[in-house]
One Martini backbone bead per residue (centre of mass of N, CA, C, O) as a GRO file, in nm:
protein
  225
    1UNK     BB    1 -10.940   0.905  -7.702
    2UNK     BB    2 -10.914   0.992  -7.367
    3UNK     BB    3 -11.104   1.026  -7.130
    4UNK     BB    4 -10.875   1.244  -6.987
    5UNK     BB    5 -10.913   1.441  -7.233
    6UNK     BB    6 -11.290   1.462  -7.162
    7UNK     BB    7 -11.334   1.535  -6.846
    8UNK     BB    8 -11.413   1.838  -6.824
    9UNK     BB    9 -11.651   1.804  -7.014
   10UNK     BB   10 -12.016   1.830  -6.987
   11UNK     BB   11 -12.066   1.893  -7.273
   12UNK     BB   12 -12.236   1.732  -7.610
   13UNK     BB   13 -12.212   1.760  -7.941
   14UNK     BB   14 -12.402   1.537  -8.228
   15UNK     BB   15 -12.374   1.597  -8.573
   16UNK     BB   16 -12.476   1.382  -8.870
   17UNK     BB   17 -12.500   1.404  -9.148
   18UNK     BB   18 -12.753   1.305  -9.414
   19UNK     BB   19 -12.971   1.181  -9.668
   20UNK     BB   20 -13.170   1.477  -9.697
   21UNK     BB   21 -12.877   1.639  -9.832
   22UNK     BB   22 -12.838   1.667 -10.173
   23UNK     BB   23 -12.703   1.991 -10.128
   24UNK     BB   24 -12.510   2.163  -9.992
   25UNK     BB   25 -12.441   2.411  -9.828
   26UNK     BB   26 -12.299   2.745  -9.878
   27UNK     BB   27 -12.273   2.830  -9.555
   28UNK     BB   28 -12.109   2.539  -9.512
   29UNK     BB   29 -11.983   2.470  -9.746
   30UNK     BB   30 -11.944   2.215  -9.990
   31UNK     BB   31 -11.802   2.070  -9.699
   32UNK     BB   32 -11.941   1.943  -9.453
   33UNK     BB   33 -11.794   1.957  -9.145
   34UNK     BB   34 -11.682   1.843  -8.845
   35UNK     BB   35 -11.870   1.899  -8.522
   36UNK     BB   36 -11.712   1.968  -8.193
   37UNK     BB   37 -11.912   2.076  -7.883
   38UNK     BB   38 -11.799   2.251  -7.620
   39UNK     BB   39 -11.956   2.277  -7.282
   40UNK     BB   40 -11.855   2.508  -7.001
   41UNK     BB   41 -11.860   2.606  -6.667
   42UNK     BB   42 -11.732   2.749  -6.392
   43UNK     BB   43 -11.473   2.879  -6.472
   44UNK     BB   44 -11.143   2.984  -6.534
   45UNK     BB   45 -10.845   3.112  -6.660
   46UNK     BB   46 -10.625   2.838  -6.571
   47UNK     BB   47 -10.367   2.807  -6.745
   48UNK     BB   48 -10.038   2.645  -6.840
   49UNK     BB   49 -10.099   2.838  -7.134
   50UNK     BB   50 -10.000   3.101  -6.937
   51UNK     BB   51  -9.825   3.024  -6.706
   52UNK     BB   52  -9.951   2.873  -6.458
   53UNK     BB   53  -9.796   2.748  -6.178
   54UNK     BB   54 -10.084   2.582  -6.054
   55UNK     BB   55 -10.150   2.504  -6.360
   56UNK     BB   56 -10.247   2.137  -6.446
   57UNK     BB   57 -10.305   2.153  -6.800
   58UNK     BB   58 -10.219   1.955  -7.085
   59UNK     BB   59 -10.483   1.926  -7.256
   60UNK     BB   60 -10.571   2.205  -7.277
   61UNK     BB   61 -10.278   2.253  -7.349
   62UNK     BB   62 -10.357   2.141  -7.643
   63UNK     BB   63 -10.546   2.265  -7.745
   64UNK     BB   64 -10.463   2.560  -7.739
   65UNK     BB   65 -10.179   2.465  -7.958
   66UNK     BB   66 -10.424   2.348  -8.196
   67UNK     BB   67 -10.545   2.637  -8.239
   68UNK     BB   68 -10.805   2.885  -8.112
   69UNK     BB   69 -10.668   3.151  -7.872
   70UNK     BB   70 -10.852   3.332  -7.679
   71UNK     BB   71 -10.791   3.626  -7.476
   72UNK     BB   72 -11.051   3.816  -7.497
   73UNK     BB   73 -11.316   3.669  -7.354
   74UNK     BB   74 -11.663   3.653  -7.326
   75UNK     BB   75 -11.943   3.671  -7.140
   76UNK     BB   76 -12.284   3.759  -7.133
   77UNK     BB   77 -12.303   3.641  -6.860
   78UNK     BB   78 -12.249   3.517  -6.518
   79UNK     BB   79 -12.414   3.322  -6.619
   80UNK     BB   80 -12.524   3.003  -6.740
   81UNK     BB   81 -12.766   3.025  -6.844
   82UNK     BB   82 -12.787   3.337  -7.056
   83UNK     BB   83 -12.508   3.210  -7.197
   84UNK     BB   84 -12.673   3.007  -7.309
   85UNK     BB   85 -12.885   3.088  -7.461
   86UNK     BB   86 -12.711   3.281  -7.649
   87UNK     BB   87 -12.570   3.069  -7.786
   88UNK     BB   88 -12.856   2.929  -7.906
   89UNK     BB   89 -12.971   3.183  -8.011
   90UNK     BB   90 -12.795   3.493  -8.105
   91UNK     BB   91 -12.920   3.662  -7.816
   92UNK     BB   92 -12.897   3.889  -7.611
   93UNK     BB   93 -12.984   3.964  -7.242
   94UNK     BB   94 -13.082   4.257  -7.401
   95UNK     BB   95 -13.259   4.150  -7.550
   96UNK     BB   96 -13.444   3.905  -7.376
   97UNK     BB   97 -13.406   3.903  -7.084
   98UNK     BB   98 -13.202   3.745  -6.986
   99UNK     BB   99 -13.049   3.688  -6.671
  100UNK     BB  100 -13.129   3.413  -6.567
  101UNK     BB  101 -13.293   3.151  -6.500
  102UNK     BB  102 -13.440   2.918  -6.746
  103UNK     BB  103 -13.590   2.697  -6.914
  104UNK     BB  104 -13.567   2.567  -7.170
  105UNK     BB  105 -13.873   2.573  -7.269
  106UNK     BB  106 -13.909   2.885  -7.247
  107UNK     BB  107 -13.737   3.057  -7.397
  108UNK     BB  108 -13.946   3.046  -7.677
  109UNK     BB  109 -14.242   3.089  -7.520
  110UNK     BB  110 -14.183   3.301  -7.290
  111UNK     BB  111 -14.071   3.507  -7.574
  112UNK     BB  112 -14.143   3.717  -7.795
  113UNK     BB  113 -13.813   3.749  -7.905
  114UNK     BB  114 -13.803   3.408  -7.905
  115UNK     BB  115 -13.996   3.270  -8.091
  116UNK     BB  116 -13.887   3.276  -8.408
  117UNK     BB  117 -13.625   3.134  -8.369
  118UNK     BB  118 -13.303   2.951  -8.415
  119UNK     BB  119 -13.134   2.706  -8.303
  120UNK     BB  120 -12.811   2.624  -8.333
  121UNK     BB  121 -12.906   2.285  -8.414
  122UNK     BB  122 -13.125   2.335  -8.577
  123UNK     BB  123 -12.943   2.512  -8.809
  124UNK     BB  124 -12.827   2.221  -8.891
  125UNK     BB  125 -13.064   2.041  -8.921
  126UNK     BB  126 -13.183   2.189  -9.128
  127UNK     BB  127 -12.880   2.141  -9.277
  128UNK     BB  128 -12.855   1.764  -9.243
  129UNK     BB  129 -12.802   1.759  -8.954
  130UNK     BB  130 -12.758   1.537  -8.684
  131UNK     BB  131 -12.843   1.574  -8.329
  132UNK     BB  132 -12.597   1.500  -8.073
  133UNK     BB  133 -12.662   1.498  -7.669
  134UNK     BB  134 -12.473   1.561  -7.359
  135UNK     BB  135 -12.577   1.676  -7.101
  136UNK     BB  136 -12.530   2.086  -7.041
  137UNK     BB  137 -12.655   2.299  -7.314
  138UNK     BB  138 -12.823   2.421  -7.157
  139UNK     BB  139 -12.940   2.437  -6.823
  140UNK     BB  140 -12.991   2.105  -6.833
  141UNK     BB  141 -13.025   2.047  -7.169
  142UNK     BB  142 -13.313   2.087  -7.338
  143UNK     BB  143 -13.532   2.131  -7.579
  144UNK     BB  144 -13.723   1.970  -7.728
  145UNK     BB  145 -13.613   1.806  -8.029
  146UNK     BB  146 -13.298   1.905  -8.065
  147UNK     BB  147 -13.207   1.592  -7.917
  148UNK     BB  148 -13.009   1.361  -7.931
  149UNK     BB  149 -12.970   1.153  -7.653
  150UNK     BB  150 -12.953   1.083  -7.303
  151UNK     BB  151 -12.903   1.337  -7.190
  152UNK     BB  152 -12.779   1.489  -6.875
  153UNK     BB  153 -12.770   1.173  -6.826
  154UNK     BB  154 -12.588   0.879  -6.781
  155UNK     BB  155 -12.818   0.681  -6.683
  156UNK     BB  156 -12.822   0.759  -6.381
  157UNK     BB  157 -12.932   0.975  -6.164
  158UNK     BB  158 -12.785   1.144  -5.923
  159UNK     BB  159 -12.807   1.296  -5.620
  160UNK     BB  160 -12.637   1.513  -5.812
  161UNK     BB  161 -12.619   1.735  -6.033
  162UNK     BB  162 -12.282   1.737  -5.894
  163UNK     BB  163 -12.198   1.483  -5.857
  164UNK     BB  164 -12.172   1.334  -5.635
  165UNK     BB  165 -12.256   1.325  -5.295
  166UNK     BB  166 -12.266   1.335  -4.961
  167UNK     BB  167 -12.470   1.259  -4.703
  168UNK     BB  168 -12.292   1.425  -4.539
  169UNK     BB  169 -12.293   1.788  -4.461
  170UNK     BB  170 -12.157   2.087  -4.399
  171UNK     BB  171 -12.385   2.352  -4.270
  172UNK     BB  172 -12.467   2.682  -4.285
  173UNK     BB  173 -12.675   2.873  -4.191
  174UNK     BB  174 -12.661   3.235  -4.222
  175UNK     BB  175 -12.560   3.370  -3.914
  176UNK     BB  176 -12.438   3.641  -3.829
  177UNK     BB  177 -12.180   3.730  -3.562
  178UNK     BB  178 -12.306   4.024  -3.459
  179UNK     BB  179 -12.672   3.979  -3.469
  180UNK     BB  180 -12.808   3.711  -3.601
  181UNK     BB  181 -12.855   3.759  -3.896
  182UNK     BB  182 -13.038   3.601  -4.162
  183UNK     BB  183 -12.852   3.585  -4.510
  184UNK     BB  184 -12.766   3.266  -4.557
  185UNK     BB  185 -12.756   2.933  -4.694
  186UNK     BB  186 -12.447   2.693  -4.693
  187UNK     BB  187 -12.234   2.500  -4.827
  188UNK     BB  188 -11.855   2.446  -4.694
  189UNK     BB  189 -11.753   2.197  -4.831
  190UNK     BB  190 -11.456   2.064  -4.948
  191UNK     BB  191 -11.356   1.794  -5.175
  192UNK     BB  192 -11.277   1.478  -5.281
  193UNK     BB  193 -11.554   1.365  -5.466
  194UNK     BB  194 -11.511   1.078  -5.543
  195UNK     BB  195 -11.258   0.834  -5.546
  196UNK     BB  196 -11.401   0.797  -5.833
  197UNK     BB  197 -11.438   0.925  -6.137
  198UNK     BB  198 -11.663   0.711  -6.268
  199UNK     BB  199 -11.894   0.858  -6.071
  200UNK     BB  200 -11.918   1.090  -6.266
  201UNK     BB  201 -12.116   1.262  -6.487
  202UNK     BB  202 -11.902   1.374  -6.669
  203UNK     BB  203 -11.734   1.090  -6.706
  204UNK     BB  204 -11.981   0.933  -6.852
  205UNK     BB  205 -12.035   1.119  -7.061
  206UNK     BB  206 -11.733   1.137  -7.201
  207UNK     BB  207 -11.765   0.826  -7.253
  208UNK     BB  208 -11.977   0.855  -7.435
  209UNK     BB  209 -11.823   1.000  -7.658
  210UNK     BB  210 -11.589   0.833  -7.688
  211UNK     BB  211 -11.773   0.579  -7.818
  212UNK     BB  212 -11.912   0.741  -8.067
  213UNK     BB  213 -11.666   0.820  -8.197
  214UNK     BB  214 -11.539   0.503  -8.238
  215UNK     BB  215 -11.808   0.406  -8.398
  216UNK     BB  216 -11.762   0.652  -8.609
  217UNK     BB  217 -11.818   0.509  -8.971
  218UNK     BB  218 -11.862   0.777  -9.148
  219UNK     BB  219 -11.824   1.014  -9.423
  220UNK     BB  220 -11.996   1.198  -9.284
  221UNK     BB  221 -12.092   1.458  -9.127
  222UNK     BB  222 -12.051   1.614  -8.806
  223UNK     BB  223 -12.268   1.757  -8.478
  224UNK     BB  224 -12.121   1.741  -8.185
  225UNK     BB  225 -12.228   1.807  -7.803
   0.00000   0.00000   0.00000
């Protein structure tokens, strides 16, 4: 697999059934079977596997052409803090009531209705799976004792945690051209940064999870994020 197969994917876990599952659970079937789990967001639906004739996307539109591609899919709310609690809770921003960002490790702590859940990654740890991630898997990247795996950044930390950024950006003060009333203030500098992809920490992330995945020589199954 190489890495442009998987640059655009943020975050990965990676999981691998262990020696302390002496016989399979019948939840996940006789045979436990190995889990590649991805996940992105602040994307939106332009896939040249639909159509879009300005949408150059070759290997998603292999993921899609090889897979189950829904086309009805909804996120639980529109941002991605939220939408990743409720898919690691398995329970809506209705029930619990998170619709903004939250510490990862808060989830579960500051919320009584989320206080006795199993995260996604717990229920495989649970059932035998060793659970190994990195990348942004809940909002930052997970609470404590989760996962295995170097967390959020292979390597040293960028300068901005969607960077690196440039040193100097061009920077939008925030006041309308009508009364000079200040209403918000936002980078508004947009461009190809840096010229080399291999700087980029999703870039590193997924290098790191190519090489995990071409070392993986066990014939045991894994859940991998």
């Amino acid at each position: 697999m190489s890495v442009s197969k998987i640059l655009l994917f943020c975050s990965v876990i990676l999981c691998s059934c262990n020696n302390r599952q002496k016989k399979p659970d019948t939840a996940l079937g006789e045979k436990p079977l190995n889990v590649l789990m991805i996940a992105v967001d602040d994307l939106n639906g332009y896939l040249g596997y639909l159509g879009d004739p300005n949408a150059i996307t070759p290997h998603m539109d292999t993921l899609a052409a090889n897979g189950t591609f829904f086309t009805n899919a909804h996120c639980q709310a529109p941002l991605c803090g939220p939408s990743r609690a409720s898919i690691m809770s398995g329970l809506r921003p209705s029930t619990t009531g998170i619709y903004g960002m939250i510490k990862d490790d808060l989830i579960r702590i500051d919320n009584e209705r989320t206080q006795s859940i199993t995260f996604l990654p717990e229920y495989f740890k649970n059932k035998g799976y060793e659970t190994i991630g990195v990348g942004k898997l809940f909002h930052t990247f997970a609470p404590k004792g989760i996962f295995k795996g170097p967390g959020r950044f292979v390597g040293e930390k960028p300068n901005n945690d969607f960077g690196p950024a440039p040193k100097h950006r061009m920077n939008w003060p925030g006041y309308r051209p009508d009364d000079n009333k200040k209403i918000a203030r936002t980078n508004t500098d947009w461009g190809a940064f840096p010229d080399q992809d291999s700087l980029v920490s999703d870039y590193k992330a997924a290098y790191w999870v190519k090489e995990q995945l071409e070392a993986y020589n066990s014939k045991k199954p894994f859940l991998w994020r």
